[in-house]
VEXMAR-37605 format. One record per atom (N, C-alpha, C): residue number from 1; residue in one letter; chain; atom name; x, y, z. Coordinates in nm, 3 decimals, decimal comma. Example, Ala and Ser with C-alpha at 12.3 -4.5 7.8 and 13.67 -1.06 7.14 Angstrom:
2
{seq = 1&type = A&mol = A&atom = N&px = 1,319&py = -0,569&pz = 0,780} .
{seq = 1&type = A&mol = A&atom = CA&px = 1,230&py = -0,450&pz = 0,780} .
{seq = 1&type = A&mol = A&atom = C&px = 1,320&py = -0,330&pz = 0,780} .
{seq = 2&type = S&mol = A&atom = N&px = 1,285&py = -0,225&pz = 0,708} .
{seq = 2&type = S&mol = A&atom = CA&px = 1,367&py = -0,106&pz = 0,714} .
{seq = 2&type = S&mol = A&atom = C&px = 1,290&py = 0,003&pz = 0,787} .
END
This chain:
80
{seq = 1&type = X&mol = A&atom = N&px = -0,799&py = 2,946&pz = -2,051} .
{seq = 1&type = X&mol = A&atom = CA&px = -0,719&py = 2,945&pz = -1,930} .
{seq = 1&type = X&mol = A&atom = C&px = -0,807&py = 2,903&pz = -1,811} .
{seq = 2&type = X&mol = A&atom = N&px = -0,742&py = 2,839&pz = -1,738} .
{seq = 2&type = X&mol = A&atom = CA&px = -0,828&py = 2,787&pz = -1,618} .
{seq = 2&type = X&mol = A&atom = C&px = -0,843&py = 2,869&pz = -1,493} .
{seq = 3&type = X&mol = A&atom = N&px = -0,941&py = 2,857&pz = -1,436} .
{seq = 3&type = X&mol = A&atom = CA&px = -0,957&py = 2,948&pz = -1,297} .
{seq = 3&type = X&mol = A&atom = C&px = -0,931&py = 2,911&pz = -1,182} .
{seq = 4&type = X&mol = A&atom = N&px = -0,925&py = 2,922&pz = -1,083} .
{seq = 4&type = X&mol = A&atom = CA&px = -0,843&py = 2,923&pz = -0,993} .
{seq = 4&type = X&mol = A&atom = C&px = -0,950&py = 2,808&pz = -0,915} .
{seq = 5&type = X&mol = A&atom = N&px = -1,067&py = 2,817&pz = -0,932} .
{seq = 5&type = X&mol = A&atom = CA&px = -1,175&py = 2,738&pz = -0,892} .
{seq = 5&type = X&mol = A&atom = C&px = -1,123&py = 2,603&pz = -0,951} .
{seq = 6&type = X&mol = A&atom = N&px = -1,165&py = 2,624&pz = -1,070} .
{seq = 6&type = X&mol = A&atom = CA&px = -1,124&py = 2,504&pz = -1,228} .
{seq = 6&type = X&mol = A&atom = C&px = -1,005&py = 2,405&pz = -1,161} .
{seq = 7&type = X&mol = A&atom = N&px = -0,909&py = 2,487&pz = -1,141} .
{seq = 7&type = X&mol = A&atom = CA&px = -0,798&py = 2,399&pz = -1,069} .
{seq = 7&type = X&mol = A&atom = C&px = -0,796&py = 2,391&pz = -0,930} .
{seq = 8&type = X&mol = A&atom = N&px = -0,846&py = 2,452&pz = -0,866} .
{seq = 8&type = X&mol = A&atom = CA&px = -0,917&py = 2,339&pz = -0,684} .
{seq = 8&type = X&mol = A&atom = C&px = -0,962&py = 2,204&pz = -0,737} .
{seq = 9&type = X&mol = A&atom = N&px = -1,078&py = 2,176&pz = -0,825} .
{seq = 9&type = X&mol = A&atom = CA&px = -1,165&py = 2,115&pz = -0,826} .
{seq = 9&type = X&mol = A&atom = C&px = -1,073&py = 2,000&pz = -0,899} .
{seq = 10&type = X&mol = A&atom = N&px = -1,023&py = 2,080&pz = -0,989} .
{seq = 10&type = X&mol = A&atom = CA&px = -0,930&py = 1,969&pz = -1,036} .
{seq = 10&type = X&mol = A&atom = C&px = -0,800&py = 1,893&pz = -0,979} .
{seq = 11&type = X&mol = A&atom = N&px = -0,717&py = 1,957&pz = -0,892} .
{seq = 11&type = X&mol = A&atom = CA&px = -0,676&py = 1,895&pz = -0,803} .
{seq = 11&type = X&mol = A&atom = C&px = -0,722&py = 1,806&pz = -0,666} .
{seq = 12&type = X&mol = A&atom = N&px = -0,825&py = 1,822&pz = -0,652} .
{seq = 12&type = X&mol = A&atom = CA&px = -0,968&py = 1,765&pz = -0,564} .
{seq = 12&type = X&mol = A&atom = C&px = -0,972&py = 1,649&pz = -0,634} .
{seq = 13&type = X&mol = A&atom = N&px = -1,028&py = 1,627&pz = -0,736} .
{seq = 13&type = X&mol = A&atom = CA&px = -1,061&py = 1,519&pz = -0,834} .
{seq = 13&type = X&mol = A&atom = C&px = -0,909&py = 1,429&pz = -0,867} .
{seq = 14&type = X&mol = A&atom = N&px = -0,823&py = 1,484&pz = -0,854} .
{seq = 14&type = X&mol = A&atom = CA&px = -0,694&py = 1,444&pz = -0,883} .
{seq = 14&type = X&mol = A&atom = C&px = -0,641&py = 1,348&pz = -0,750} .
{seq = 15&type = X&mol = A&atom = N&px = -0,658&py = 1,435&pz = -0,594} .
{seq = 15&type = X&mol = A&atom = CA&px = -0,598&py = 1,424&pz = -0,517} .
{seq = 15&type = X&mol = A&atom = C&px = -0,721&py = 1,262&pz = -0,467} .
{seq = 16&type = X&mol = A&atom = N&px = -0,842&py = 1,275&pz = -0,472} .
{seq = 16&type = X&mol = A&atom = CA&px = -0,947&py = 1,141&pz = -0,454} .
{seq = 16&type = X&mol = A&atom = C&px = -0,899&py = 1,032&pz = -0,539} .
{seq = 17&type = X&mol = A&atom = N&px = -0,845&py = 1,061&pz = -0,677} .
{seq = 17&type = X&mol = A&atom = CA&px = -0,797&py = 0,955&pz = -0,750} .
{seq = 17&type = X&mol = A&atom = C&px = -0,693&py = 0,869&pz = -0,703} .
{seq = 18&type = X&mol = A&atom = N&px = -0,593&py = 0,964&pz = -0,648} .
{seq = 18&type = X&mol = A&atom = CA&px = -0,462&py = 0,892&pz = -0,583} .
{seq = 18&type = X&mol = A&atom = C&px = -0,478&py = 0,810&pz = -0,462} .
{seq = 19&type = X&mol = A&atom = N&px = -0,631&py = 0,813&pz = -0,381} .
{seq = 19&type = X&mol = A&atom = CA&px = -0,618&py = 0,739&pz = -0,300} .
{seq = 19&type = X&mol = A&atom = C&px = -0,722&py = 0,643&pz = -0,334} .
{seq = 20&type = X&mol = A&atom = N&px = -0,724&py = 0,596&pz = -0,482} .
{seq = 20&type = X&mol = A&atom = CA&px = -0,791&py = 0,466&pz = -0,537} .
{seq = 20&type = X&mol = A&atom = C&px = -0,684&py = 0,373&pz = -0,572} .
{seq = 21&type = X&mol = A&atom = N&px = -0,580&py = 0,452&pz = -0,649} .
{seq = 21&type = X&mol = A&atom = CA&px = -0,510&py = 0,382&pz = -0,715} .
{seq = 21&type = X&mol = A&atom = C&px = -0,378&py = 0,413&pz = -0,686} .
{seq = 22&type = X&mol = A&atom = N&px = -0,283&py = 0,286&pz = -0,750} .
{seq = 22&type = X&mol = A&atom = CA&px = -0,138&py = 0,305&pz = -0,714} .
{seq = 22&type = X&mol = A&atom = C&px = -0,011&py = 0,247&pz = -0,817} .
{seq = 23&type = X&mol = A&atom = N&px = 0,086&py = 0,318&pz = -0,816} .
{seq = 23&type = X&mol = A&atom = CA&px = 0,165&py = 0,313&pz = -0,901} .
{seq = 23&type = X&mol = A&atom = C&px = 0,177&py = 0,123&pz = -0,942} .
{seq = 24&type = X&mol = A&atom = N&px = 0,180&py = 0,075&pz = -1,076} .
{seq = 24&type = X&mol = A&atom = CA&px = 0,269&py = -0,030&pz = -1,025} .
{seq = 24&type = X&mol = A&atom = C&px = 0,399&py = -0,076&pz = -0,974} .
{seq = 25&type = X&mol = A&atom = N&px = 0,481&py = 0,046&pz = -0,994} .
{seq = 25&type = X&mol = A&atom = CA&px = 0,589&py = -0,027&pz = -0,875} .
{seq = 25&type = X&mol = A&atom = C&px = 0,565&py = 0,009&pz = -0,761} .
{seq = 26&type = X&mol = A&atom = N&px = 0,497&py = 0,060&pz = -0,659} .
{seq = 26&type = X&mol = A&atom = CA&px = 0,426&py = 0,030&pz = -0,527} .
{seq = 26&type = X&mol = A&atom = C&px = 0,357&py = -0,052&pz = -0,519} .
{seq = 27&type = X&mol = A&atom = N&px = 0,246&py = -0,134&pz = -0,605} .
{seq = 27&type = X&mol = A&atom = CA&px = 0,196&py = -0,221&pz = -0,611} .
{seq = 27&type = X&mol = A&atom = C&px = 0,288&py = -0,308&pz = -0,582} .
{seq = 28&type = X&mol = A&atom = N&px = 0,405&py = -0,316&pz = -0,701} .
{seq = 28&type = X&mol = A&atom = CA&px = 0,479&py = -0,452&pz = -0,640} .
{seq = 28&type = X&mol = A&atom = C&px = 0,564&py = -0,431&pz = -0,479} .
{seq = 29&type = X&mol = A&atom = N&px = 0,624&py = -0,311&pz = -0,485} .
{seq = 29&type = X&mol = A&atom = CA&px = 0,671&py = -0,300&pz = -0,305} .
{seq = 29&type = X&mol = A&atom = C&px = 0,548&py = -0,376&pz = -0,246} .
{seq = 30&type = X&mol = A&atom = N&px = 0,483&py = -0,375&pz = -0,259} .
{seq = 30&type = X&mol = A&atom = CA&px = 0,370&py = -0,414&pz = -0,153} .
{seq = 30&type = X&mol = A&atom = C&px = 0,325&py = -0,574&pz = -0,148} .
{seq = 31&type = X&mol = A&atom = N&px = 0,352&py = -0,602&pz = -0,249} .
{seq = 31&type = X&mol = A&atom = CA&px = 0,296&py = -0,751&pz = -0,268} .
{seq = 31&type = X&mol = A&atom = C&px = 0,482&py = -0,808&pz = -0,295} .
{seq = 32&type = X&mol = A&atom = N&px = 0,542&py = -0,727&pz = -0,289} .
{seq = 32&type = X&mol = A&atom = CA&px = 0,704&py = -0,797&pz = -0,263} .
{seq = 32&type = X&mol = A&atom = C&px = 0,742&py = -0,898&pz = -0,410} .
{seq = 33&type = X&mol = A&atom = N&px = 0,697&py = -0,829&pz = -0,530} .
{seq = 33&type = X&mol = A&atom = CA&px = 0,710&py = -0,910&pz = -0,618} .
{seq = 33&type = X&mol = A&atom = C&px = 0,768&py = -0,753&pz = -0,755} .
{seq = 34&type = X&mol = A&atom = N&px = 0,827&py = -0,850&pz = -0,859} .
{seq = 34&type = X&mol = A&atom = CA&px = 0,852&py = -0,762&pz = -0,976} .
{seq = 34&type = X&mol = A&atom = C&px = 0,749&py = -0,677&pz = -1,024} .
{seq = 35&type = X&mol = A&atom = N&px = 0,817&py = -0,563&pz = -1,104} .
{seq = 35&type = X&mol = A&atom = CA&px = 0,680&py = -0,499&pz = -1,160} .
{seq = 35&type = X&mol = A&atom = C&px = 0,646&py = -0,575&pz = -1,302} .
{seq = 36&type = X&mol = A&atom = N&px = 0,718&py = -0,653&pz = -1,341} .
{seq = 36&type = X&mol = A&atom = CA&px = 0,703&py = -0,770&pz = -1,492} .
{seq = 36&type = X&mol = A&atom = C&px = 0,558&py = -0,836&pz = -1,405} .
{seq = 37&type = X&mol = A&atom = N&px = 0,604&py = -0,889&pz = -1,277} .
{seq = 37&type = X&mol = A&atom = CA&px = 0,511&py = -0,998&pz = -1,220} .
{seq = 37&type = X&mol = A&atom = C&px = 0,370&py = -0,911&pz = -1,206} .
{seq = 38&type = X&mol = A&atom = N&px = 0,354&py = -0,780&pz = -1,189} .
{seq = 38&type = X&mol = A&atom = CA&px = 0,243&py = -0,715&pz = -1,130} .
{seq = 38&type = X&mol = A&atom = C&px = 0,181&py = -0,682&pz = -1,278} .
{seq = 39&type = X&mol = A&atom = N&px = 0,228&py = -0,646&pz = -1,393} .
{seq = 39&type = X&mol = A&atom = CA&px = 0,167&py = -0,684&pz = -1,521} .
{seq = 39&type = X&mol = A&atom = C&px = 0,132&py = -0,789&pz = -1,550} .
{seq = 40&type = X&mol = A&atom = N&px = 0,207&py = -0,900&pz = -1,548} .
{seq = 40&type = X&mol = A&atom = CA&px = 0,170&py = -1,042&pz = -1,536} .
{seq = 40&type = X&mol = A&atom = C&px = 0,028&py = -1,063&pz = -1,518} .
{seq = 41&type = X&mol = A&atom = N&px = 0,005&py = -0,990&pz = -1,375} .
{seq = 41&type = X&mol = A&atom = CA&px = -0,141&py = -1,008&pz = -1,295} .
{seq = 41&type = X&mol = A&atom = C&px = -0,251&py = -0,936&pz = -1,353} .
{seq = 42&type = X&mol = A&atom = N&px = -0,233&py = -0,825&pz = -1,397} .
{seq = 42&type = X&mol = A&atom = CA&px = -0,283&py = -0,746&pz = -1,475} .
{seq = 42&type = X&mol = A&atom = C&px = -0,344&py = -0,785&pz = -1,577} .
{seq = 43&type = X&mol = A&atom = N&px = -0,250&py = -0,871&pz = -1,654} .
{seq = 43&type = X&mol = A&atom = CA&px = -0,340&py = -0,881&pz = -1,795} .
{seq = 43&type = X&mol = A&atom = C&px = -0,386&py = -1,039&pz = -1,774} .
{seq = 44&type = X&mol = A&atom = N&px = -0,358&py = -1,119&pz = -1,665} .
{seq = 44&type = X&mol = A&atom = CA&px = -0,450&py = -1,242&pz = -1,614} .
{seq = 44&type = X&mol = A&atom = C&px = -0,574&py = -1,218&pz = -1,551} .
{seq = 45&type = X&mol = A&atom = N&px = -0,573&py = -1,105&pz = -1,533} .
{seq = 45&type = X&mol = A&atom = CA&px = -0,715&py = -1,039&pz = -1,424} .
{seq = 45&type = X&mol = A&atom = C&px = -0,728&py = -1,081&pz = -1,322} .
{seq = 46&type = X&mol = A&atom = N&px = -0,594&py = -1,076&pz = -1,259} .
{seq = 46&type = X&mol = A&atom = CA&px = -0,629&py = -1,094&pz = -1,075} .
{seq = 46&type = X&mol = A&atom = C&px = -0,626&py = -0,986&pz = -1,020} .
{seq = 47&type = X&mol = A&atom = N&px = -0,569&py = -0,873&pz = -1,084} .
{seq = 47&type = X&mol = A&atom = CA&px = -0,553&py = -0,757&pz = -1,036} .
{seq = 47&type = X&mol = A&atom = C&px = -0,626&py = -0,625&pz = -1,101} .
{seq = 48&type = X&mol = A&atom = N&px = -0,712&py = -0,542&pz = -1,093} .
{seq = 48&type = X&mol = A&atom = CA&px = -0,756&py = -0,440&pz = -1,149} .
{seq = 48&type = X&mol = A&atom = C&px = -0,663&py = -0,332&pz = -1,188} .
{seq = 49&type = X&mol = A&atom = N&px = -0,674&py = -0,320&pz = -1,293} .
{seq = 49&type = X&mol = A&atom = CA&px = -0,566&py = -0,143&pz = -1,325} .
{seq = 49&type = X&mol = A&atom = C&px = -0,634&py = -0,076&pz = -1,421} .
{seq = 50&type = X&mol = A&atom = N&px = -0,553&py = 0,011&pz = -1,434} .
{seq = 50&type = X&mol = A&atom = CA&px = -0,609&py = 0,133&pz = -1,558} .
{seq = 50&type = X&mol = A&atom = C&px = -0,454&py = 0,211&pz = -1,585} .
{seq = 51&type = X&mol = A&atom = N&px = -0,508&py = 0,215&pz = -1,743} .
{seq = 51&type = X&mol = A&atom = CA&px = -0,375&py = 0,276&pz = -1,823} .
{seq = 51&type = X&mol = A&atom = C&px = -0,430&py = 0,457&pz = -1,820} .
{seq = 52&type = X&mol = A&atom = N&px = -0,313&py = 0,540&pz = -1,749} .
{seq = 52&type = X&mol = A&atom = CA&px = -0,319&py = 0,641&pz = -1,737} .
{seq = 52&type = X&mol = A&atom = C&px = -0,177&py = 0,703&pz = -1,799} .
{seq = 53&type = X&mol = A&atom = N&px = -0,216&py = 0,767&pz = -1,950} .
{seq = 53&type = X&mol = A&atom = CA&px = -0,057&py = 0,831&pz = -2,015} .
{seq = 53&type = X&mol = A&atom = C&px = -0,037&py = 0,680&pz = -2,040} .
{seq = 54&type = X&mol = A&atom = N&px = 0,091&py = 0,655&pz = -2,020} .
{seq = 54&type = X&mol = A&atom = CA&px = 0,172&py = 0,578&pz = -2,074} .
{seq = 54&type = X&mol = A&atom = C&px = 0,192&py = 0,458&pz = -1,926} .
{seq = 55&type = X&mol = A&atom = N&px = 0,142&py = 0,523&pz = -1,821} .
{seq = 55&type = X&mol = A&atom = CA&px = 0,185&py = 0,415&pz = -1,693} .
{seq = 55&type = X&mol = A&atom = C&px = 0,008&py = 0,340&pz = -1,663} .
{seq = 56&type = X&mol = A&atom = N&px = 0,058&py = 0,223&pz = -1,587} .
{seq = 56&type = X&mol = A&atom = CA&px = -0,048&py = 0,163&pz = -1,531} .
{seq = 56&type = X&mol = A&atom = C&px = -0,063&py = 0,190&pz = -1,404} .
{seq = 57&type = X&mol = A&atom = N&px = -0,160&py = 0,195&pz = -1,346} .
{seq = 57&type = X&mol = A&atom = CA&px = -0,205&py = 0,213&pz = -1,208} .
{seq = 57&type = X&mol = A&atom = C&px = -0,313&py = 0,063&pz = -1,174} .
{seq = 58&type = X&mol = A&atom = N&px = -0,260&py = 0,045&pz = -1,046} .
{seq = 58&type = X&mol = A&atom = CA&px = -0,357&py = -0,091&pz = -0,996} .
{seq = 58&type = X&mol = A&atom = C&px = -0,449&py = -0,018&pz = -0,903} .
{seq = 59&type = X&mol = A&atom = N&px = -0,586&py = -0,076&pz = -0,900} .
{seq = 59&type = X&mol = A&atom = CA&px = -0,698&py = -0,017&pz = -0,804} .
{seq = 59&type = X&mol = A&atom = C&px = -0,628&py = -0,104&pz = -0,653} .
{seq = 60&type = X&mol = A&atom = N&px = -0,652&py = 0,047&pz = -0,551} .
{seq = 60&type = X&mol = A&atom = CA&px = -0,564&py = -0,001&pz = -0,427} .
{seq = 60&type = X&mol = A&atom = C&px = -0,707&py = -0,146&pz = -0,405} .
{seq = 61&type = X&mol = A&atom = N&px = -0,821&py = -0,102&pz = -0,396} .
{seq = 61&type = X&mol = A&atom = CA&px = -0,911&py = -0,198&pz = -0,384} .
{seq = 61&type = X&mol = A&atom = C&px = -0,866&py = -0,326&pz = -0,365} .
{seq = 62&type = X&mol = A&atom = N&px = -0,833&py = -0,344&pz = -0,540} .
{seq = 62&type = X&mol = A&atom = CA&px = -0,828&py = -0,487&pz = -0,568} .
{seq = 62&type = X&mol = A&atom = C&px = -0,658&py = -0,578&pz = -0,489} .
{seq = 63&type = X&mol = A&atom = N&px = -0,577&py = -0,439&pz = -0,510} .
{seq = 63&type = X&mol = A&atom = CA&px = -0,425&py = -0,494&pz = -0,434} .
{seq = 63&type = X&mol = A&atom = C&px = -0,460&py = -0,511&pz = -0,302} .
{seq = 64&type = X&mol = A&atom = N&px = -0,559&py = -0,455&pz = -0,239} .
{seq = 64&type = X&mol = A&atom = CA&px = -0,593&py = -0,484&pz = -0,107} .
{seq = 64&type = X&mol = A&atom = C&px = -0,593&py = -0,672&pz = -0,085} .
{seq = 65&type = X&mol = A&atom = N&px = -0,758&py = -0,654&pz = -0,138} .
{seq = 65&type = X&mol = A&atom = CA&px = -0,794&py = -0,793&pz = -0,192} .
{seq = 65&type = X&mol = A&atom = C&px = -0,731&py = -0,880&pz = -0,182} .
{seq = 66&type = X&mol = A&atom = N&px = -0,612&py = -0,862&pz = -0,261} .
{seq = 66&type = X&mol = A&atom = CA&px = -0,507&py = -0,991&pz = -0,305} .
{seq = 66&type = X&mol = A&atom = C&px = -0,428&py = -1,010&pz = -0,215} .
{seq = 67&type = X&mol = A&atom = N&px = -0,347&py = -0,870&pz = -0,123} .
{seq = 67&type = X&mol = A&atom = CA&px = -0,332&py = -0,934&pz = 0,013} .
{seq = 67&type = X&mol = A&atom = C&px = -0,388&py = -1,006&pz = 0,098} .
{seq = 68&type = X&mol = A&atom = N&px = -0,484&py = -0,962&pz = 0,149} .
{seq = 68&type = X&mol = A&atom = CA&px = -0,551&py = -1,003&pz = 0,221} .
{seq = 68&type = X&mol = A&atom = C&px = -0,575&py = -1,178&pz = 0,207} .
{seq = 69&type = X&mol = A&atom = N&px = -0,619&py = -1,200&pz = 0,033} .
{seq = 69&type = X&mol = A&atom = CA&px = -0,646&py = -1,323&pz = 0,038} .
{seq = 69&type = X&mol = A&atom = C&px = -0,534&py = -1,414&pz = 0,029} .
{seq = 70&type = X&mol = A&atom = N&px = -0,408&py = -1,352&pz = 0,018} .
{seq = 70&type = X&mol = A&atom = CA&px = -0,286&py = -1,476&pz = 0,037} .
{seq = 70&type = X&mol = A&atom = C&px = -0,220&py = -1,453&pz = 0,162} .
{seq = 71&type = X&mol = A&atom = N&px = -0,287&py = -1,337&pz = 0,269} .
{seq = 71&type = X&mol = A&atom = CA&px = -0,236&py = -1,325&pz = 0,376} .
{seq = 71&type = X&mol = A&atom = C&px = -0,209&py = -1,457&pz = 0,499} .
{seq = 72&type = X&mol = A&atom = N&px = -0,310&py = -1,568&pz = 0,469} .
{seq = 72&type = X&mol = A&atom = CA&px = -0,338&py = -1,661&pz = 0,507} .
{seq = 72&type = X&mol = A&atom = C&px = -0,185&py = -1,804&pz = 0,494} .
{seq = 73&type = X&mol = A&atom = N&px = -0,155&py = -1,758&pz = 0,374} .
{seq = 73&type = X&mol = A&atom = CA&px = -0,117&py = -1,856&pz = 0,328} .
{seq = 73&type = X&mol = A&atom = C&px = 0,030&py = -1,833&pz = 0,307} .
{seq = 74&type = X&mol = A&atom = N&px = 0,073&py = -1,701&pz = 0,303} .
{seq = 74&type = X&mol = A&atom = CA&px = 0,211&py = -1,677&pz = 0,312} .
{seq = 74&type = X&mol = A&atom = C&px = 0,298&py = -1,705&pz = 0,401} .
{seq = 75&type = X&mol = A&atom = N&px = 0,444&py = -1,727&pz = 0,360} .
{seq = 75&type = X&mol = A&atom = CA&px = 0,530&py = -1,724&pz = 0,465} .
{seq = 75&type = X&mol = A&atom = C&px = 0,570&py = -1,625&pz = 0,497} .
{seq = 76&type = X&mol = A&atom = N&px = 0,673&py = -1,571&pz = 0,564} .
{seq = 76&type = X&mol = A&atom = CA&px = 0,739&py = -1,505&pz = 0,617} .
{seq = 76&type = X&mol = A&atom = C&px = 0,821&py = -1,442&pz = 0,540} .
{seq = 77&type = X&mol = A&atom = N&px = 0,843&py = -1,312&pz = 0,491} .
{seq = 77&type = X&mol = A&atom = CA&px = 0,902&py = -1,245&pz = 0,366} .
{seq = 77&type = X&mol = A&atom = C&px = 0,946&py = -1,297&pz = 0,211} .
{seq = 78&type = X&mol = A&atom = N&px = 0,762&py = -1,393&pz = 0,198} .
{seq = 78&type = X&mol = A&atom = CA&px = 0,775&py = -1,460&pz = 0,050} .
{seq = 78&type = X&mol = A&atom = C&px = 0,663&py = -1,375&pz = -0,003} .
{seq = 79&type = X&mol = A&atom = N&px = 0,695&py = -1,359&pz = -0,156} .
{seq = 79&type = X&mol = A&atom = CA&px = 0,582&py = -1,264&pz = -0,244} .
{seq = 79&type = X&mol = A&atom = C&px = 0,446&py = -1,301&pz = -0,231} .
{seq = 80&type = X&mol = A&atom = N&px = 0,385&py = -1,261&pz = -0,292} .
{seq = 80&type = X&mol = A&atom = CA&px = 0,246&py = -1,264&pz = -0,287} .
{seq = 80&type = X&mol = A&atom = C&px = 0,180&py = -1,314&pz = -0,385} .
END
């Protein structure tokens, strides 16, 4: 059974994780594209993720990144 410490630390460790990474369907809210398309990216390696359980998570890092670098070049409420 876990201690009350055990689970601070582990929700600590839990709660730092969530602000690395992000669901892929927020990923796609964010880059304004499908979540098919945000796997897509995934297994082309433009995008960093990690399989957690059964879902994927994208490193906010790298979704940063990818804004940023088509921020230039986008139009006006077109995907990313």
């Amino acid at each position: 059974m876990a201690t009350k410490v055990q689970t601070s630390k582990r929700q600590t460790h839990l709660q730092r994780l969530a602000a690395l990474i992000e669901p892929v369907s927020d990923a796609a809210d964010m880059l304004g594209v499908s979540r098919q398309r945000v796997h897509e990216l995934i297994q082309h390696g433009d995008l960093e993720a990690v399989k957690i359980g059964k879902g994927w998570f994208v490193s906010s890092l790298s979704l940063q990144e990818r804004i940023e670098k088509f921020a230039d070049r986008r139009q006006p409420n077109s995907p990313i």
